[in-house]
NUTORTOR-886002 format. One record per residue (C-alpha): x, y, z; residue number from 0. Coordinates in steps of 0.25 Angstrom, whole numbers. Layout:
% NUTORTOR-886002
<<X,Y,Z>,NUM>
...
This chain:
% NUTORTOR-886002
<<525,429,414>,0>
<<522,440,424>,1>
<<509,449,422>,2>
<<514,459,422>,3>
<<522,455,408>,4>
<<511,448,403>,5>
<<503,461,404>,6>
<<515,469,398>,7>
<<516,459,385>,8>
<<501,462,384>,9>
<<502,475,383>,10>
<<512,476,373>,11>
<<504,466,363>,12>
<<492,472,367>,13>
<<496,487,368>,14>
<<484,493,358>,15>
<<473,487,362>,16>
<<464,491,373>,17>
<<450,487,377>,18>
<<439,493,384>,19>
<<435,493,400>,20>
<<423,500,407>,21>
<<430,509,419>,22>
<<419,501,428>,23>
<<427,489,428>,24>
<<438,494,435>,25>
<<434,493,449>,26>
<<439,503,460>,27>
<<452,497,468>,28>
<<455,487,462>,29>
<<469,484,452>,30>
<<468,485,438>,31>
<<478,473,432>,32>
<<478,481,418>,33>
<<479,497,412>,34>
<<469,505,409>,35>
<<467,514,399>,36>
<<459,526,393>,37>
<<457,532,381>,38>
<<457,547,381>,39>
<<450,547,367>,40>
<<444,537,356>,41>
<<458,534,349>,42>
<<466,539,357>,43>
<<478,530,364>,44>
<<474,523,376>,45>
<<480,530,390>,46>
<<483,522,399>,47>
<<478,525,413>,48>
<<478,517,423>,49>
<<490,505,423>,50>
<<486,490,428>,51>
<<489,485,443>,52>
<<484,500,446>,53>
<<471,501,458>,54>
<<459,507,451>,55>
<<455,519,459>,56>
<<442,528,461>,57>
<<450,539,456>,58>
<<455,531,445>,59>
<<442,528,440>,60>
<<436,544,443>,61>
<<447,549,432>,62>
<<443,539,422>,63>
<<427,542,426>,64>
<<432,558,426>,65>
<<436,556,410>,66>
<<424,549,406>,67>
<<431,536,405>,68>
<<423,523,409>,69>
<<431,515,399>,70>
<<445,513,401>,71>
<<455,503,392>,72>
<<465,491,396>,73>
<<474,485,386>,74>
<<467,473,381>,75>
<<478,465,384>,76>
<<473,469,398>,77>
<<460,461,397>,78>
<<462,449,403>,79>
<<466,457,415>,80>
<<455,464,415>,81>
<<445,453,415>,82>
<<452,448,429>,83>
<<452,461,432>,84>
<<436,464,432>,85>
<<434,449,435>,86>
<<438,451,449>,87>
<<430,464,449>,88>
<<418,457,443>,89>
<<411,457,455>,90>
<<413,471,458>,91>
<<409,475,443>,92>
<<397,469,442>,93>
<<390,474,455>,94>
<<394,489,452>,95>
<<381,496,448>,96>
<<387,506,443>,97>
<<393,497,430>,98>
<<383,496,419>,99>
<<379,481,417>,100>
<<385,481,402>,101>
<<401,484,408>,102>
<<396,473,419>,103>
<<395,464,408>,104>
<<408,469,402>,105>
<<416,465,413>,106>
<<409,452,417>,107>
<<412,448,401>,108>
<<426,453,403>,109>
<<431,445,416>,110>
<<423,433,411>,111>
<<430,431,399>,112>
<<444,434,404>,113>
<<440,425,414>,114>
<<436,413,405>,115>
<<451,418,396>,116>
<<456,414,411>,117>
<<449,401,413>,118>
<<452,395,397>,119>
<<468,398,401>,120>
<<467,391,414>,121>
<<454,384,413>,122>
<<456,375,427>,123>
<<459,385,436>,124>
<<451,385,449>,125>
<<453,400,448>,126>
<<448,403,437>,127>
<<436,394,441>,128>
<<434,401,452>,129>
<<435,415,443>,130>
<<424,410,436>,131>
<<414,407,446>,132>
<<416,422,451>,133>
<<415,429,438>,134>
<<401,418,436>,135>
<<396,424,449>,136>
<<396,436,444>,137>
<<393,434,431>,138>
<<380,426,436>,139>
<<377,439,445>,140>
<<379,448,435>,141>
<<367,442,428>,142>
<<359,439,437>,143>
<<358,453,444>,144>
<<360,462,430>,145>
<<348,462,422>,146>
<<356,466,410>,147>
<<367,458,410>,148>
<<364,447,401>,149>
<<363,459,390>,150>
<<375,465,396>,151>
<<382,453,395>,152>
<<379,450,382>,153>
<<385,462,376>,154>
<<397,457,381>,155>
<<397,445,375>,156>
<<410,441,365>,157>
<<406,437,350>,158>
<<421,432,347>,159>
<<422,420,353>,160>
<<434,417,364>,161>
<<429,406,375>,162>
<<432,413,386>,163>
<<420,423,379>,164>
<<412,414,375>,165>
<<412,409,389>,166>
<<407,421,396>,167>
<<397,422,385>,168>
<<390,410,387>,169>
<<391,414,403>,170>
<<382,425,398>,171>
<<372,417,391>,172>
<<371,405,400>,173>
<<369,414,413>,174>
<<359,421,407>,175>
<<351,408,401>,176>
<<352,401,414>,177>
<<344,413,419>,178>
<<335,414,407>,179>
<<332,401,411>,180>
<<329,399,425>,181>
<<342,400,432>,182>
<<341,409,443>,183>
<<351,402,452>,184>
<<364,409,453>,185>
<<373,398,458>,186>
<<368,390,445>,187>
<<368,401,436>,188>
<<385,404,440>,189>
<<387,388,437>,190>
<<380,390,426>,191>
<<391,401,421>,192>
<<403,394,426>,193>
<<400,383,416>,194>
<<395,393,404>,195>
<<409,401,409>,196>
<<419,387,409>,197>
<<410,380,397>,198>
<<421,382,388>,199>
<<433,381,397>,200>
<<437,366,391>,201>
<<441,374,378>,202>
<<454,378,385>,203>
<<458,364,382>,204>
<<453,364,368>,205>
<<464,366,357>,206>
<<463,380,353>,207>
<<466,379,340>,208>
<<454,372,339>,209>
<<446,382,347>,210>
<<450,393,338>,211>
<<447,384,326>,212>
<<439,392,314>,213>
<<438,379,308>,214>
<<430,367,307>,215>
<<437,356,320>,216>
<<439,344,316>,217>
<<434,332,324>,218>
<<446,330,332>,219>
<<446,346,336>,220>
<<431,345,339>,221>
<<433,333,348>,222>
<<443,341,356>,223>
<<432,353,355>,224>
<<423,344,363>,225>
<<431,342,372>,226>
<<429,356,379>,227>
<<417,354,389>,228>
<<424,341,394>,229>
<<438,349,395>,230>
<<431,360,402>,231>
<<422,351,411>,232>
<<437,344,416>,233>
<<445,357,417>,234>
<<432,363,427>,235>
<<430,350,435>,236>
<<444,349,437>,237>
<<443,364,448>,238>
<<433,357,456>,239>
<<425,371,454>,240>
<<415,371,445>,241>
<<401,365,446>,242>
<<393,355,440>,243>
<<386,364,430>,244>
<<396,372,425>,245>
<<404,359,424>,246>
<<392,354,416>,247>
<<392,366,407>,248>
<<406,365,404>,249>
<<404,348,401>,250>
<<391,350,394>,251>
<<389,363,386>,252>
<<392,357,371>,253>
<<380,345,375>,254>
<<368,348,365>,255>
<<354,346,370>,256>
<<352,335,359>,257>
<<365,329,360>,258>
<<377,328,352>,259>
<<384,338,362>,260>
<<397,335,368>,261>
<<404,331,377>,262>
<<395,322,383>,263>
<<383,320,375>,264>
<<372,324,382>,265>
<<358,328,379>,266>
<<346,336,381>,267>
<<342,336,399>,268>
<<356,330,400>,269>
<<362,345,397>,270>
<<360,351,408>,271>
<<353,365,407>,272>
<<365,373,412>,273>
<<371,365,401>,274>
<<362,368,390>,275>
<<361,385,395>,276>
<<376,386,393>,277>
<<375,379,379>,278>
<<364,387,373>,279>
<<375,398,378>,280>
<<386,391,372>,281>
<<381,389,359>,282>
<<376,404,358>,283>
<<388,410,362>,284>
<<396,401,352>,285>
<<386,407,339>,286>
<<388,420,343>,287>
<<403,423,344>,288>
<<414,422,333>,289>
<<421,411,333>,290>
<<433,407,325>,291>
<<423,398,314>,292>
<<409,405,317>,293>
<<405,421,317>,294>
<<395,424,328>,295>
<<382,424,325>,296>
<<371,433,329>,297>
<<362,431,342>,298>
<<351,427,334>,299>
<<358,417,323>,300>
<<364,411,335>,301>
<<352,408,341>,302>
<<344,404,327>,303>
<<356,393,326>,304>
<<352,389,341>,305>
<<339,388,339>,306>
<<338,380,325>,307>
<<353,372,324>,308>
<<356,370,340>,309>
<<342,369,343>,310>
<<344,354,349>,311>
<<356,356,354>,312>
<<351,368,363>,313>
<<341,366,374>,314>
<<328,374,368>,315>
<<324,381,381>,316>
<<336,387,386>,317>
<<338,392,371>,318>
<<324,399,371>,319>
<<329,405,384>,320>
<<341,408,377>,321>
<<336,414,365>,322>
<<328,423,374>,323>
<<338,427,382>,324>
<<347,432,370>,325>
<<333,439,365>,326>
<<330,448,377>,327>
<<344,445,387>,328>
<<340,458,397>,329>
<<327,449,400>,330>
């Protein structure tokens, strides 16, 4: 079906809802590939003001700054447009001083999760591969050079469970452990996020009924559960684009300190430390969202439940550093 129809059906199913965007996202010359909208008062019906495929203009922007508007709507249908939109503008976003760090972290969160949404639909796209490693590199940037944006970030972060979420969260936590940490290197720290990105990306061959399953799996279903990291590890080797440590995430990042993890059984200095940083992630991030069979817990239960059930399963180090990064996280 052509865009332009599939848009159209969107609209029509989706023709009351509207979500919110920061007027500093839209950069200056380029296309918007959706509407945009303002409110003239709370409740009021949403006006539209600008259709897509329209160049955004200085003067544009002037008349919305001139009504005190520096939140405008799309249709939320639009959203998945507008994640590629400030994708390939992410560059752009996160160097403008003028942004404050917290809308940074809005749209980073926004065009990574449409991103990940991308890459669980065609998971062995060298594209889409090649997306990531650009949204990473900035990501990686972003918190290397903004003292606030591990906070920033984290304000962002999704408590109702999707993977492609759930993805950019443990992006989040991961970076900002490997720094905690000693991890100073920027090429490793990007590798280091291209796995936490891709960790789940095996799911997309994963039944989704049993994915969206609020019930106990049975032995069968779990057995195809485990299957994932191998799933993910062959889909990502097979684009001849990804490196050895994030294909070692991917592989590895269900493997327990003590053993018992899968797929491959491995055990204590045999996990790599990129390995263990991402699972310590993993494991948080899965405590902490709603999920069809558990209700997020809080920040410090979580932890609690890592500290006394998971404790040999975790490696004890990078959990205090963990700990303490969740404890002071603008440190």
């Amino acid at each position: 079906m052509p865009q332009a129809a599939v848009m159209q059906e969107e609209d029509q199913r989706d023709s009351g809802s509207f979500m919110p965007i920061k007027l500093a996202s839209l950069r200056l010359d380029t296309v918007t590939n959706f509407d945009i909208y303002f409110q003239p008062a709370p409740g009021q019906p949403f006006v539209l003001y600008s259709e897509r495929n329209v160049r955004f203009t200085d003067a544009v922007r002037q008349r919305l700054l001139d009504s005190n508007l520096d939140t405008v709507y799309i249709r939320a249908s639009h959203q998945g447009a507008y994640g590629r939109y400030v994708e390939e503008n992410l560059a752009s976003i996160l160097e403008d001083e003028s942004i404050p760090v917290e809308e940074k972290s809005e749209a980073l969160y926004a065009a990574s999760s449409g991103l990940v949404e991308d890459i669980l639909q065609e998971p062995g796209s060298s594209d889409n591969v090649k997306r990531s490693k650009d949204i990473v590199k900035s990501t990686v940037n972003f918190m290397l050079t903004e003292r606030d944006s591990f906070s920033a970030l984290l304000k962002q972060v999704s408590l109702d469970y999707k993977i492609y979420t759930h993805s950019v969260n443990v992006v989040t936590y991961s970076v900002s452990l490997a720094q905690r940490s000693g991890h100073a290197s920027s090429a490793t720290l990007r590798e280091l996020a291209i796995g936490a990105l891709l960790h789940d990306v095996g799911k997309s061959r994963i039944n989704p009924d049993i994915l969206a399953s609020s019930a106990a799996l049975s032995e069968r279903q779990w057995e195809e559960m485990r299957q994932h990291p191998v799933y993910g590890y062959e889909i990502l080797s097979a684009t001849g684009a990804v490196g050895e440590i994030a294909l070692d995430i991917v592989l590895h990042h269900h493997e327990k300190r003590r053993g018992g993890g899968y797929p491959d059984n491995l055990a204590g200095d045999s996990i790599s430390p990129f390995v263990r940083i991402v699972s310590i992630a993993d494991v948080f991030d899965a405590l902490t969202t709603n999920r069809p069979f558990q209700q997020a817990q809080k920040t410090f239960t979580a932890l609690s439940i890592m500290r006394t059930r998971l404790a040999a399963d975790l490696d004890p180090e990078l959990f205090r550093a963990f700990v303490d990064m969740m404890g002071h996280p603008a440190r």
